[in-house]
MMTF fields as JSON, N, C-alpha, C and O atoms, coordinates in Angstrom:
{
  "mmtfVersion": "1.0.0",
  "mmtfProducer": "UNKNOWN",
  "numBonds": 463,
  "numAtoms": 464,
  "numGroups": 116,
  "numChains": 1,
  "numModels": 1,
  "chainsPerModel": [1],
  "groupsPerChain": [116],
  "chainIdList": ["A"],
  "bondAtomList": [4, 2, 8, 6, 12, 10, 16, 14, 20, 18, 24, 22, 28, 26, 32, 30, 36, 34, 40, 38, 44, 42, 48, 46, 52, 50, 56, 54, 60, 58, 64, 62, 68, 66, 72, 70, 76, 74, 80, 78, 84, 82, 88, 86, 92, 90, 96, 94, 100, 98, 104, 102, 108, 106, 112, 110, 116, 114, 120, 118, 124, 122, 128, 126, 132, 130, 136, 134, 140, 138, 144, 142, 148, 146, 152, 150, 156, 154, 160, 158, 164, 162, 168, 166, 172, 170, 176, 174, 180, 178, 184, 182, 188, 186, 192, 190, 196, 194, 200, 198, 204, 202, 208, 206, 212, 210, 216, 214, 220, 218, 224, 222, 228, 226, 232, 230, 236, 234, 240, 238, 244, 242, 248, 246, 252, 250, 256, 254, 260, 258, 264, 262, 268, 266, 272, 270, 276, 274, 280, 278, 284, 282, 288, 286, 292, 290, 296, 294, 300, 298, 304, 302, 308, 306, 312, 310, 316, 314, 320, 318, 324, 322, 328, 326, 332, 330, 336, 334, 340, 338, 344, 342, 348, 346, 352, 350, 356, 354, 360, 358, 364, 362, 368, 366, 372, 370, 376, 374, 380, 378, 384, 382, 388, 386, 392, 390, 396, 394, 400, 398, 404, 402, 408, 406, 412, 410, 416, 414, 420, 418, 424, 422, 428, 426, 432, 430, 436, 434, 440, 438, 444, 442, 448, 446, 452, 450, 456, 454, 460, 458],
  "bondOrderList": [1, 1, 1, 1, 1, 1, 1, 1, 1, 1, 1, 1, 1, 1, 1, 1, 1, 1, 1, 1, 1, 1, 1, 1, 1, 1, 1, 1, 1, 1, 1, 1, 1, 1, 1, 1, 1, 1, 1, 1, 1, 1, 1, 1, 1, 1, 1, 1, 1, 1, 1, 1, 1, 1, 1, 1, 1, 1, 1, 1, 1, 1, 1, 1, 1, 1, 1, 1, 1, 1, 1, 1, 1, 1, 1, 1, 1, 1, 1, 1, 1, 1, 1, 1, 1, 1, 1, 1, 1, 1, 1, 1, 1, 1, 1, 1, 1, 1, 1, 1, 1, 1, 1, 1, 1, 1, 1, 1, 1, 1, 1, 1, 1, 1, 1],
  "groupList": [{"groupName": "UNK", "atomNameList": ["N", "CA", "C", "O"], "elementList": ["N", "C", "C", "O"], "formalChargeList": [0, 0, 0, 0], "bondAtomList": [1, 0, 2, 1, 3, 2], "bondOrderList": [1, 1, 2], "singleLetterCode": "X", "chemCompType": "L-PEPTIDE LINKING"}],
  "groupTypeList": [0, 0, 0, 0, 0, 0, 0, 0, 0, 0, 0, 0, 0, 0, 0, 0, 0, 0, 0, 0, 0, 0, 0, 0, 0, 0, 0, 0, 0, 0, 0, 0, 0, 0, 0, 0, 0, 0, 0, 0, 0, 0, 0, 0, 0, 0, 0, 0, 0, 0, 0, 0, 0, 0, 0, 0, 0, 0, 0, 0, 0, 0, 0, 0, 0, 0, 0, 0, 0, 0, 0, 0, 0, 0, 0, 0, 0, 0, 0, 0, 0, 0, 0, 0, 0, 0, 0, 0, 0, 0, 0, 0, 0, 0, 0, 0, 0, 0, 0, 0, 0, 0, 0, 0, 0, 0, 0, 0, 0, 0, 0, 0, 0, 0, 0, 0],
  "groupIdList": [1, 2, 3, 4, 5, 6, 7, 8, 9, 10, 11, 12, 13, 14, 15, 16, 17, 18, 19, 20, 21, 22, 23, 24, 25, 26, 27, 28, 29, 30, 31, 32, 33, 34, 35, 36, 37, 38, 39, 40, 41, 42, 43, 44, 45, 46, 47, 48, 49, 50, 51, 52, 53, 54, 55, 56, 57, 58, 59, 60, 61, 62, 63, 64, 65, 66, 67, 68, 69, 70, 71, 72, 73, 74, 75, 76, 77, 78, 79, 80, 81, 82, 83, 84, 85, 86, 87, 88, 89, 90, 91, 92, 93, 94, 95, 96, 97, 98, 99, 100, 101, 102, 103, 104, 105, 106, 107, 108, 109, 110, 111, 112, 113, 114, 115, 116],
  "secStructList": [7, 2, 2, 2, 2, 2, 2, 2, 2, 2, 2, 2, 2, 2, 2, 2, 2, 6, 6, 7, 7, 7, 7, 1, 2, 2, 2, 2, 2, 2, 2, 2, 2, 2, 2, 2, 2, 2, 2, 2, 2, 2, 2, 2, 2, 2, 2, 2, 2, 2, 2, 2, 2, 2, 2, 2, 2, 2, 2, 2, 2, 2, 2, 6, 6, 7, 7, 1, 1, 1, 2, 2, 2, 2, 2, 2, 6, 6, 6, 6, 6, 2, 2, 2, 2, 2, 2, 2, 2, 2, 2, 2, 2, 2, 2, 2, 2, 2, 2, 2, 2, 6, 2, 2, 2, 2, 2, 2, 2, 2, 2, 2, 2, 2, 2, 7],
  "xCoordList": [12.694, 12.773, 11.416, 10.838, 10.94, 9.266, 8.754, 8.535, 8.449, 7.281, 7.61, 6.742, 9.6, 9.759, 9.358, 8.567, 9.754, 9.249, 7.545, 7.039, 6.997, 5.573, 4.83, 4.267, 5.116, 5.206, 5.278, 4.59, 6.235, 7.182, 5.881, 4.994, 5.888, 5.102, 3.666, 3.222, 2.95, 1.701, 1.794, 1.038, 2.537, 2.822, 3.114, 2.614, 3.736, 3.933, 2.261, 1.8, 1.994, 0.52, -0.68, -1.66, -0.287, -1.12, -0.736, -1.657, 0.27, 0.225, 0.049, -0.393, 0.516, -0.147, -1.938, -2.778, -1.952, -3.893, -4.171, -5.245, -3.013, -3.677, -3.687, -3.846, -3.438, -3.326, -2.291, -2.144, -1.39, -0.341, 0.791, 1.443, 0.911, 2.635, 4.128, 4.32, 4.73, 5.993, 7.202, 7.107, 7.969, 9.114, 10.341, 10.247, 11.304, 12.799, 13.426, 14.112, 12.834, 13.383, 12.908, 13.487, 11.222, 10.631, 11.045, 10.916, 11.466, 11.764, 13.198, 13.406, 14.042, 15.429, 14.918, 14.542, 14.944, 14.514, 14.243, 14.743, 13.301, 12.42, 13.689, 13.958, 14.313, 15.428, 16.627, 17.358, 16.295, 17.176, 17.127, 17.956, 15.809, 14.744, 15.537, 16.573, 15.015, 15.41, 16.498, 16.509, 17.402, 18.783, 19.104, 19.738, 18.523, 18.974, 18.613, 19.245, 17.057, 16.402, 16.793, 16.528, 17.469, 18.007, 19.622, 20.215, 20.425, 21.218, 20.668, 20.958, 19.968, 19.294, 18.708, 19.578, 17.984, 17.392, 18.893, 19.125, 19.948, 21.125, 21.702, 21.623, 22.244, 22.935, 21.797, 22.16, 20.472, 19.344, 19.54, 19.112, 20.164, 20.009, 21.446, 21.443, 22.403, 23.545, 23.737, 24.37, 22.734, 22.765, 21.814, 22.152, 20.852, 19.907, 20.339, 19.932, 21.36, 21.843, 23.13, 23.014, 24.023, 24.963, 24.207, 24.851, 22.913, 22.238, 22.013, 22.267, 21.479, 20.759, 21.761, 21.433, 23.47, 24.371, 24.787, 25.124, 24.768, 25.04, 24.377, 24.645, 23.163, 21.808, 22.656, 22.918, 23.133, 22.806, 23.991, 24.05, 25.097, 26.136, 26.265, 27.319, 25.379, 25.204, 24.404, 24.687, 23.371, 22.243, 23.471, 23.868, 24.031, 24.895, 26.098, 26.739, 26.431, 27.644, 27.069, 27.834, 25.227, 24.565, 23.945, 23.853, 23.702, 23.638, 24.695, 24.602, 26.068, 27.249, 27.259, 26.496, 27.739, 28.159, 26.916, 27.153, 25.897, 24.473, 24.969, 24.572, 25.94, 26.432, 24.753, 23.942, 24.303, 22.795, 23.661, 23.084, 24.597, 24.822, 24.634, 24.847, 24.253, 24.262, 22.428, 21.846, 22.246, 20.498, 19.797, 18.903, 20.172, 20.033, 20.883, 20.462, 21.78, 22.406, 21.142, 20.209, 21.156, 20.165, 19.318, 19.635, 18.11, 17.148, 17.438, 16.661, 18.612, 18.747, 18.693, 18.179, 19.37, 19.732, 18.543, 18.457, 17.459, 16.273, 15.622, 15.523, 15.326, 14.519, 15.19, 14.609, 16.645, 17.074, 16.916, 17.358, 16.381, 16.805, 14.881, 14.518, 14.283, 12.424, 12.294, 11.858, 12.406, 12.183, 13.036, 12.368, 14.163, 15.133, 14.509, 14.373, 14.134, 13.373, 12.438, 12.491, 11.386, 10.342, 10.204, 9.375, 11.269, 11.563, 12.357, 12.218, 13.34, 13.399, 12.927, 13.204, 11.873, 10.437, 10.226, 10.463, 9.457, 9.04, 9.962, 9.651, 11.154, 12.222, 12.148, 12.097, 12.164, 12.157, 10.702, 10.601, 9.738, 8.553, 8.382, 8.177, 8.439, 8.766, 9.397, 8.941, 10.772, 11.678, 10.962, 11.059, 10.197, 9.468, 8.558, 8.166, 7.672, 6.539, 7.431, 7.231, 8.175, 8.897, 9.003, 8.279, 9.737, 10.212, 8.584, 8.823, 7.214, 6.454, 5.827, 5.227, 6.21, 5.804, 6.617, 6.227, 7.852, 8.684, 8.167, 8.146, 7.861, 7.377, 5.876, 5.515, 5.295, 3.753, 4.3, 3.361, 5.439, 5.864, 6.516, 6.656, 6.976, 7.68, 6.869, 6.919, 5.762, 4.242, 3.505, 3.001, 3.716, 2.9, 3.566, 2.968, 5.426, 5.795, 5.388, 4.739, 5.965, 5.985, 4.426, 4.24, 3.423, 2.084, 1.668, 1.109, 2.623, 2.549, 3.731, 3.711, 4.679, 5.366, 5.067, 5.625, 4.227, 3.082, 2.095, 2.245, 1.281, 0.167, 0.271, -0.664, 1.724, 2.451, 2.659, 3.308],
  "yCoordList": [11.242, 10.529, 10.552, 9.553, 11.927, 11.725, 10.699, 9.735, 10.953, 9.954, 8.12, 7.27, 7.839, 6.482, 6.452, 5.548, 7.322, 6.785, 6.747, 6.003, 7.36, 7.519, 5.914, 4.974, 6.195, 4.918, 3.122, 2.109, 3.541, 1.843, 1.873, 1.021, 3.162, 3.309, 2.759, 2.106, 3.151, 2.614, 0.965, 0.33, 0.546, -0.798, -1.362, -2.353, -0.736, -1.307, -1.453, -2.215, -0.471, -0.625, -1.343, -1.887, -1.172, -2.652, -4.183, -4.958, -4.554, -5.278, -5.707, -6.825, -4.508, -4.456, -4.562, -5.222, -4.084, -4.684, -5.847, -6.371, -6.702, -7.917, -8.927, -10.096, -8.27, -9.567, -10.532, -11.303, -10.409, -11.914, -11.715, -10.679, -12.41, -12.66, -12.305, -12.131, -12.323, -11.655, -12.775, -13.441, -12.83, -13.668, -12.969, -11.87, -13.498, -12.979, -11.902, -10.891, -12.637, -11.907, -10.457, -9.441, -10.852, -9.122, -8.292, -7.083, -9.096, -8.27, -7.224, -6.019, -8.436, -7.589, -6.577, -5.426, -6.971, -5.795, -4.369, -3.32, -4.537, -3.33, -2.198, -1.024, -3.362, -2.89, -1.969, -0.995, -3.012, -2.053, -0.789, 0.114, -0.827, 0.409, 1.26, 1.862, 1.259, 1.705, 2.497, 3.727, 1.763, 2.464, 3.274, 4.313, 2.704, 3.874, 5.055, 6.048, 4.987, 6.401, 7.132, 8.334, 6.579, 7.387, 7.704, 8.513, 6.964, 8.139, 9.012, 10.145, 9.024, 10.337, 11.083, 11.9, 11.173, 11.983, 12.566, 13.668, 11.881, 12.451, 13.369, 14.596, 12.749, 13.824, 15.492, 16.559, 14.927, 16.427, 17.277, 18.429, 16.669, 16.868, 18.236, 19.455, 17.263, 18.158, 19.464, 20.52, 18.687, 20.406, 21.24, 22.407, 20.791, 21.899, 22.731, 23.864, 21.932, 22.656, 24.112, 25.335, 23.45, 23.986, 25.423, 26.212, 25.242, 26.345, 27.46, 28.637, 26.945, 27.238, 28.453, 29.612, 27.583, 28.382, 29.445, 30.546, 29.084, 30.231, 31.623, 32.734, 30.726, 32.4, 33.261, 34.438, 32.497, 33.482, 34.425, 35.612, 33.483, 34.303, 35.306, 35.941, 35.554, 36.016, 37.428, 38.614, 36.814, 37.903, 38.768, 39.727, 38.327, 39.332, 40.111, 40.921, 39.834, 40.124, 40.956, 41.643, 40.887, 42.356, 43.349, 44.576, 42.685, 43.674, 44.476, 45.622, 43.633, 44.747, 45.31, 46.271, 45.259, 46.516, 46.506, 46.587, 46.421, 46.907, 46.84, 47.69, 45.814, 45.921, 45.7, 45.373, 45.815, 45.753, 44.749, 44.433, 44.224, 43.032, 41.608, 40.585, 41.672, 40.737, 39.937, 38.863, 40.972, 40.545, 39.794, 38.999, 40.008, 38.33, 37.051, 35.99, 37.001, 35.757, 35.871, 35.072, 36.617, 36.342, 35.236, 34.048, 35.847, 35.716, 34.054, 33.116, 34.021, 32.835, 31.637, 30.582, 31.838, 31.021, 30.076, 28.857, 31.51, 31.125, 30.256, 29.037, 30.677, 29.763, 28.779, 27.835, 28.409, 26.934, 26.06, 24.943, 26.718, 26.323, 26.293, 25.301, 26.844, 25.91, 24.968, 24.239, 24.453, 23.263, 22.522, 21.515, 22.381, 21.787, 21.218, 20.044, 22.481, 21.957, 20.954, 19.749, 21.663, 20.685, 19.237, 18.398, 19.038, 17.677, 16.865, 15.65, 17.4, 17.009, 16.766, 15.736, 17.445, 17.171, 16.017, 15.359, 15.554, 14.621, 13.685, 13.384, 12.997, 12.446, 11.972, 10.889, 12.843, 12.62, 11.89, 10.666, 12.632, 11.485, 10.362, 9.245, 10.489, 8.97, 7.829, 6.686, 8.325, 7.101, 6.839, 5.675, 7.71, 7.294, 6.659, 5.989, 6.774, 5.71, 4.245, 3.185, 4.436, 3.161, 2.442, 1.452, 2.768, 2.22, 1.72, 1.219, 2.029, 1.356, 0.051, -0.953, 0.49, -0.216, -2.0, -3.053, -1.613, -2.765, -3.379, -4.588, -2.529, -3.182, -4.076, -5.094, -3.512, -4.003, -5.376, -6.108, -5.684, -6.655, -7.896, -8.951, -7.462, -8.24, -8.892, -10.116, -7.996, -8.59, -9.881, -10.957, -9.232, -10.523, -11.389, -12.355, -11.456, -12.783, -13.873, -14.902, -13.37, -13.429, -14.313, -15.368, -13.424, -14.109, -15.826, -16.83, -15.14, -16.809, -17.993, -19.194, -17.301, -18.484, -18.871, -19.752, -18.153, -18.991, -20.114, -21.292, -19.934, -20.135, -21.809, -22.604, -22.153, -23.055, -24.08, -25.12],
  "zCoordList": [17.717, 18.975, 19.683, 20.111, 19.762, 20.019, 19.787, 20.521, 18.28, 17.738, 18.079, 18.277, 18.054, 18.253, 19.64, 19.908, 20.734, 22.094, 22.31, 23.149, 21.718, 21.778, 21.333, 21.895, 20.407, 19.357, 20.374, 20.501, 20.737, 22.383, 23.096, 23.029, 23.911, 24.604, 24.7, 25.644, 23.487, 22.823, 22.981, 23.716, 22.409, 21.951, 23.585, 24.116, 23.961, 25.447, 26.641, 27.491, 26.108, 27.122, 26.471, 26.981, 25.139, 24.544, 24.771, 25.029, 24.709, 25.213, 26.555, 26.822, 27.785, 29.159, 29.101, 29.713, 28.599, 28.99, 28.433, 28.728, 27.241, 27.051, 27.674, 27.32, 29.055, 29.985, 30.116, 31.064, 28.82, 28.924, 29.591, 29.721, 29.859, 30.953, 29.874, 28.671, 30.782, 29.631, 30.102, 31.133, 29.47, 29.507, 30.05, 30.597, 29.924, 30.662, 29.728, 29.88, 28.618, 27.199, 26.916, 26.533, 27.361, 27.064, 28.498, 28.689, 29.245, 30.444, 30.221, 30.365, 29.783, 29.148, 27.862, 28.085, 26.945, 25.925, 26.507, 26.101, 27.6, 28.12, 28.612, 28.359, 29.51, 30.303, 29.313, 29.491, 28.102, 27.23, 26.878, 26.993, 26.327, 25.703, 26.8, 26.518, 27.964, 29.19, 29.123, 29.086, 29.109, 29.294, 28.289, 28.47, 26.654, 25.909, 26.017, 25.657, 26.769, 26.913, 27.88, 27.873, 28.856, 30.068, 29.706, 30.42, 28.429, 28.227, 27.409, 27.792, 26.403, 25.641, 26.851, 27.155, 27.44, 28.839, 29.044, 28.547, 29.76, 29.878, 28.814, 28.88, 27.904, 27.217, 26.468, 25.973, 26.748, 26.162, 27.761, 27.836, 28.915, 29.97, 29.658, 29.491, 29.709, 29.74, 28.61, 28.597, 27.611, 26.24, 27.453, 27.654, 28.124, 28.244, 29.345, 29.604, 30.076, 31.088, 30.211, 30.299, 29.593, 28.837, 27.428, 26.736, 27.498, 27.275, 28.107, 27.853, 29.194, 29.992, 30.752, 31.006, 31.099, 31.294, 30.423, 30.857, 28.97, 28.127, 27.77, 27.312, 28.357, 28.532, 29.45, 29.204, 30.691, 31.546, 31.447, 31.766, 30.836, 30.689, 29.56, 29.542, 28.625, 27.595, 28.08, 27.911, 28.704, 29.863, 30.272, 29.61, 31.437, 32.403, 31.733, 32.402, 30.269, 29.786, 28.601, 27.926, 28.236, 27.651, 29.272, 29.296, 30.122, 31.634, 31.979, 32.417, 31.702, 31.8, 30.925, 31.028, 30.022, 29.037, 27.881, 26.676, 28.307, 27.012, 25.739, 24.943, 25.289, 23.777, 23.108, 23.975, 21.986, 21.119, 20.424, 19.384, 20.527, 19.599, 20.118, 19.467, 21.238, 22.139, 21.983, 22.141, 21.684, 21.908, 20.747, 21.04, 19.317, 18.725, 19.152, 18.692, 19.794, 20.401, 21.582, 21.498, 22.38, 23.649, 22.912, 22.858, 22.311, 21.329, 20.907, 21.081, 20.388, 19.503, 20.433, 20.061, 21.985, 22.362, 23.234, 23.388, 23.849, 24.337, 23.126, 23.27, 22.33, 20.77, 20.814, 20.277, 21.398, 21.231, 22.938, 23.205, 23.595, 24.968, 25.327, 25.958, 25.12, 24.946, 24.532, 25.422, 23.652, 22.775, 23.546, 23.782, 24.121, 24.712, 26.023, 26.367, 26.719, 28.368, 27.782, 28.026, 26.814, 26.981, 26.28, 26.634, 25.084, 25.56, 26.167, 26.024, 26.958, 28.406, 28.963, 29.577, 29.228, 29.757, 29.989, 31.002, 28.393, 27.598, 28.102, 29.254, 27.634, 28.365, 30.152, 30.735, 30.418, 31.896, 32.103, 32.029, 32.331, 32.659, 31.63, 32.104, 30.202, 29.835, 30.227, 30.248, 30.62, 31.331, 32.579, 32.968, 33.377, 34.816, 34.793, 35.748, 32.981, 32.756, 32.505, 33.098, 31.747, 31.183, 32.773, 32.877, 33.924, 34.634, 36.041, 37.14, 35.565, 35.987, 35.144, 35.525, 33.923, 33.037, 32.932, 32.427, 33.672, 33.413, 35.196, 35.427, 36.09, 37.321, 36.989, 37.58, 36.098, 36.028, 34.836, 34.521, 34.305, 33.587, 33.994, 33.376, 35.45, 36.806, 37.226, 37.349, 37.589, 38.078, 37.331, 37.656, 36.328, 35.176, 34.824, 34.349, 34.906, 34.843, 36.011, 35.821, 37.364, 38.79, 39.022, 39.629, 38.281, 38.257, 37.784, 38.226, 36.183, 35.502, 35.998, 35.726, 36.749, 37.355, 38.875, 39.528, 39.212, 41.097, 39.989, 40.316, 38.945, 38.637, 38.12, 38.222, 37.509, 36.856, 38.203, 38.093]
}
């Protein structure tokens, strides 16, 4: 998912500097892109939260009773819950680039239909 959003992205700001106007069509597409990425943002949203909860409950339930069996789950769950935030991360300010990217595409239709 990285590399495909990275990938849009590129392609999207190349064609933003080539100056050309965009149609109704590339306007929708974008919008699409869009939405699929803001449910992926969502659902990496809800694992990272549903991690995030399981740390802690995992934390407070080796704080109560110090079982030593608890602490490779600790362990396991942090190693799955980093990688998680940070492309969330990734996710989150992507969809916030995407959504200037489709304003600076508004612009350039908006442009070629005064100019006509």
């Amino acid at each position: 998912m990285h590399k495909y959003l990275s990938d849009y992205m590129k392609q999207m700001n190349r064609l933003l500097e080539e100056n050309r106007s965009f149609t109704e069509t590339d306007l929708q597409r974008h919008l699409d892109k869009i939405g699929f990425m803001q449910h992926e943002r969502l659902i990496h949203f809800l694992v990272t939260m549903l991690f995030a909860i399981v740390l802690f409950l995992v934390l407070g339930a080796f704080l109560m009773t110090e079982a030593m069996f608890l602490l490779p789950l600790l362990g396991l769950i942090l190693v799955l819950l980093v990688p998680y935030i940070f492309h969330y991360y990734f996710l989150e300010n992507t969809v916030q680039k995407m959504y200037v990217i489709y304003d600076r595409m508004t612009e350039r239709m908006d442009t070629s239909a005064h100019q006509s």
